[in-house]
N, C-alpha and C positions, 0 to 999 in steps of 0.2 A: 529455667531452661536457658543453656548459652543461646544469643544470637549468632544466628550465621551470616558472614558478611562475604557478599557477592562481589570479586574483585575481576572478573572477566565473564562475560554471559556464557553459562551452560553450554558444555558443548557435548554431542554425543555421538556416537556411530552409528551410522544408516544401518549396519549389517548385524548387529549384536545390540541394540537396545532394546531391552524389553517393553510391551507396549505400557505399562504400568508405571514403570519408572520414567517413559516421557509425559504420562498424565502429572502423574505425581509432582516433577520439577518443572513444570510449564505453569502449575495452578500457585505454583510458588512465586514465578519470575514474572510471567507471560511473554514470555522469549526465551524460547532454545535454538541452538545452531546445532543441525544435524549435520556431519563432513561424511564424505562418500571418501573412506580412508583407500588406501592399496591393498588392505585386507578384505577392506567390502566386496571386490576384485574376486576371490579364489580364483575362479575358472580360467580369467584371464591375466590376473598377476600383477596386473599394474595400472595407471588409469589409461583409459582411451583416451587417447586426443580426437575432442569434438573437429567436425567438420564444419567449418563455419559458413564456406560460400554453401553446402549442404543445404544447410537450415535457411539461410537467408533467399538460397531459394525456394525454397519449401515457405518460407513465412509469404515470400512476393505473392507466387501460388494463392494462399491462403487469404491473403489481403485480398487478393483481385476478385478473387470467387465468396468472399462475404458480401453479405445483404449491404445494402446501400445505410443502412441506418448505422450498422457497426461499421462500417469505411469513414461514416460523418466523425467517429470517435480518435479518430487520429489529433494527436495531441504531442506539441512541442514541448518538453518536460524543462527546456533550457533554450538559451539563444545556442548559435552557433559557435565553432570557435571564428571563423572568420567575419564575427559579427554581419553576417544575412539575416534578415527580418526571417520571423518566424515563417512565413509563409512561403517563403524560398524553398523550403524541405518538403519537396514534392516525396509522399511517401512509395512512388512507384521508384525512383530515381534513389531514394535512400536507402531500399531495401535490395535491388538490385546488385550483386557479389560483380557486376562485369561494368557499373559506372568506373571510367578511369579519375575522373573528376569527382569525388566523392566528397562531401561537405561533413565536416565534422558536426555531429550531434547528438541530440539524448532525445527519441520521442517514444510515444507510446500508443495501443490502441487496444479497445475491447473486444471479444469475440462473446458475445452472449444469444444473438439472433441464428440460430440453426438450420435456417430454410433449405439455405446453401451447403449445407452440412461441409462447412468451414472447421467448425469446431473440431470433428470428426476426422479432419484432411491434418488436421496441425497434430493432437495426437498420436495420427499415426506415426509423425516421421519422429518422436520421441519412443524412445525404445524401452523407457522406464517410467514407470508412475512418480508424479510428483511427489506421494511419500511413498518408500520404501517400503516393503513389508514387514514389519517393525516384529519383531523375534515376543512371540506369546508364552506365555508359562502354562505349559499342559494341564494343571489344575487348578490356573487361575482365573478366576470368575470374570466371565466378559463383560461387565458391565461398562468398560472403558470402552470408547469408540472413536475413530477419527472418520469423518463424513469430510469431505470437500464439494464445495459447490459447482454447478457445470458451467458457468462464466469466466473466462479466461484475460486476466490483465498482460497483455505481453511490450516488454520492454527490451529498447534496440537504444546499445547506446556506440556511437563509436570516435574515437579520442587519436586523432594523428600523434599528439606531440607528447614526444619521449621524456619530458619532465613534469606537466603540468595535468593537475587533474580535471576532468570535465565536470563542473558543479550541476545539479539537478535545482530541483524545486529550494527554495528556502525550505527552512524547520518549521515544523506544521506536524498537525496529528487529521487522523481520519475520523469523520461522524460513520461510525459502524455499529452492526448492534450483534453480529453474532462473536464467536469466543477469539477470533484472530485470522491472520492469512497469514500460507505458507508460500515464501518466491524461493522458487528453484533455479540454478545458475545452470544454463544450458553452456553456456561458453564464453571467456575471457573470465570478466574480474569485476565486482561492484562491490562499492566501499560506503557501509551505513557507519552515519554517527545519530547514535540515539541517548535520548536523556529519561529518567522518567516524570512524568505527573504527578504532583500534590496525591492525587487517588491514589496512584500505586504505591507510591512511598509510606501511602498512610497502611494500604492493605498488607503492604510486604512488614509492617512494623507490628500487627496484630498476628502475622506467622510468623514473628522473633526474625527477618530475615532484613538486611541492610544492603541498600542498593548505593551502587556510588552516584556520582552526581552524573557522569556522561558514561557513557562504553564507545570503542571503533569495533566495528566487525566488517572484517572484508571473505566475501564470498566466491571463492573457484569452483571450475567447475563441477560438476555435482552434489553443490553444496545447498544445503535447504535451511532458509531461515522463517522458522515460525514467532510471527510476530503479533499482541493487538498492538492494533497502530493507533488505537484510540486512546490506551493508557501511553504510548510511549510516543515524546516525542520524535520528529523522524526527520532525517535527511540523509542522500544519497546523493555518491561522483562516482564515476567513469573513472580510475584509476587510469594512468599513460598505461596499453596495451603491452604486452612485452613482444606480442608477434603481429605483423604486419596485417595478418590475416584473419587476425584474432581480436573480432567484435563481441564485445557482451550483449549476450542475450539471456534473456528470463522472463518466466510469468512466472504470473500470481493466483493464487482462489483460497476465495474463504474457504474457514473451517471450523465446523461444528463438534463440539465434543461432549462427553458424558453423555452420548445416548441422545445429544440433542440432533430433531432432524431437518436436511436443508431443506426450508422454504418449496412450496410450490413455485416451477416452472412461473414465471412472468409477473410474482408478486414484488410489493415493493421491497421489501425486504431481501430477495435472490437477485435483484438486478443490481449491477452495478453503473457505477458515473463520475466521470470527471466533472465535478462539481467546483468552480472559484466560489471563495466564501470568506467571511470572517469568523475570527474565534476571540475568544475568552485567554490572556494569559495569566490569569491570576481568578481568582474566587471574587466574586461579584452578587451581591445578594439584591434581596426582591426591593422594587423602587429604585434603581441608582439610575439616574438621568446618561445614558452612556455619548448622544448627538446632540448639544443643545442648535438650535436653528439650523435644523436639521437638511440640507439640502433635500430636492427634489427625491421622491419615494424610491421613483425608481433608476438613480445613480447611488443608493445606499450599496456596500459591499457585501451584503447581506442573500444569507437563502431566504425564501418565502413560502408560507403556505397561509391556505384559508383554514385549518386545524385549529381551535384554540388548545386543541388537548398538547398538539406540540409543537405550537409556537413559546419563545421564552421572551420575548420584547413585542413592545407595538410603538409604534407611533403618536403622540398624543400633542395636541397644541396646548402651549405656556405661556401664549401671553393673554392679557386682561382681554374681558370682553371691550368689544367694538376697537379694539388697538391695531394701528394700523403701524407697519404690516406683520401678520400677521406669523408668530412665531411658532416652531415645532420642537418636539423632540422625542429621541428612541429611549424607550423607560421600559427594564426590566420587570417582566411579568410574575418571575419566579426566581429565587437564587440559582445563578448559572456559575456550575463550576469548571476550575482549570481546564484549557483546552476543548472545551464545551461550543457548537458552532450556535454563534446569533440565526435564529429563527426567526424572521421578522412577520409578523400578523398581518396578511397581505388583507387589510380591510381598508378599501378610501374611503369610508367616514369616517373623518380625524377629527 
């Protein structure tokens, strides 16, 4: 069987792809870019230009009227460009279309707490579903399905300067466990560079299929990219805006497929979190001493849980009995592969 060799990520139309054929090349890649073309259009012929002070008001709206727990989730995705400490970006002031004095930034915030039927307020001022209704074959058996979760990652990025792009997080992958999230470009422009995983390169090599070593994909508006961010390394910039007025905005949600269904309401699994964490860049098998003298538990960069089923590292003291002082170190429990987050075995008897 020839190999097929993947030289730009999948890309397909919002308006004419059938739902079968995005199963089919998403289980291949796990990354497709759906484009909302000028055809996807008929009725109205060409694309809209998004309203941005619109939405940013509508987002402030929506921030102000969320539970105080999703408000806590506001998160600086990058420093400034006018180098202000993170904390400067007041998100009533950043979200605001009528600050004159508008600080350049990238942050972000979750909407999962519904009390406030937040979720419900932001929705509505989108006028189209995050995936399209993806074109069915009249006799073709449903068994494919696209589920999205009701947690909303929403990102506000905005970039003064006419040359220079606004950087996001460094390159990092996500601890996720369902099939991927899809972010859709409400307005302006966001620029992914993605790489793949050890995993995926190995899985895309048992479907005959050859990933290159990086991709760019930049997102306009109404552009959807379905992504796991677990297999794919990831990072994102703010592209210079072309219009003055013209702030990128997008969220995110997971997405369940082949019939799988999303998680109950408030389980671990359907919630989402801005987690700081350490990972794996390389394959690491069981026993590798990864911290010798190991600093204090809990300044390790580490997630933790009291789970032994999924913790992958502990803690353990190395040096001889009665040896003063006394040594530590973080020693893999399990082989931890590429991109894989340190789970450290939150037990204090070391």
């Amino acid at each position: 069987m020839m190999s097929a060799s993947i030289k730009t990520i999948p890309t397909l139309d919002c308006g004419s792809t059938i739902l079968k054929e995005f199963c089919n090349i998403y289980a291949s890649t796990s990354c497709v870019l759906l484009v909302q073309t000028a055809t996807t259009h008929t009725k109205k012929k060409c694309k809209r230009k998004v309203d941005t002070n619109h939405h940013l008001e509508y987002l402030l709206q929506v921030f102000q009227s969320a539970s105080p727990k999703d408000q806590e989730s506001w998160c600086v995705e990058t420093a400034t460009a006018k180098n202000e400490t993170n904390s400067c970006i007041n998100p009533t002031d950043f979200l605001s279309p009528s600050n004159e004095h508008q600080a350049d930034g990238y942050c972000s915030f979750i909407l999962q707490d519904d009390t406030n039927q937040a979720i419900l307020k932001f929705t509505d001022s989108i006028d189209t579903p995050i995936f399209p209704i993806l074109k069915q074959e009249d006799d073709a058996p449903h068994n494919n399905s696209i589920q999205t979760s009701r947690p909303m990652w929403i990102f506000v990025g905005r970039n003064s300067s006419k040359t220079t792009a606004l950087e996001g997080r460094s390159e990092h992958t996500d601890n996720i466990q369902h099939d991927g999230t899809v972010h859709y470009q409400i307005s302006g422009t966001k620029t992914w560079y993605i790489r793949p995983t050890q995993e995926l390169l190995n899985q895309c090599k048992m479907k005959n299929v050859i990933l290159e070593d990086s991709y760019k994909v930049t997102l306009s508006e109404g552009d959807r990219l379905v992504i796991n961010t677990r297999l794919w390394w990831h990072r994102t910039e703010i592209p210079p805006q072309q219009d003055d007025n013209n702030v990128s905005i997008s969220y995110a949600q997971d997405v369940y497929l082949d019939g799988r269904k999303v998680p109950a309401e408030g389980t671990e699994e359907e919630v989402m979190s801005n987690v700081e964490g350490a990972w794996a860049v390389g394959f690491i098998p069981k026993g590798t001493q990864l911290l010798t003298d190991a600093p204090s538990v809990d300044e390790l960069p580490m997630q933790r849980t009291n789970d032994k089923e999924k913790a992958n590292c502990k803690l353990v003291v190395v040096s001889e009995e009665g040896e003063e002082p006394v040594q530590t170190a973080v020693v893999t429990l399990r082989d931890i592969q590429e991109s894989e987050f340190f789970i450290l075995l939150d037990d204090k008897q070391v």
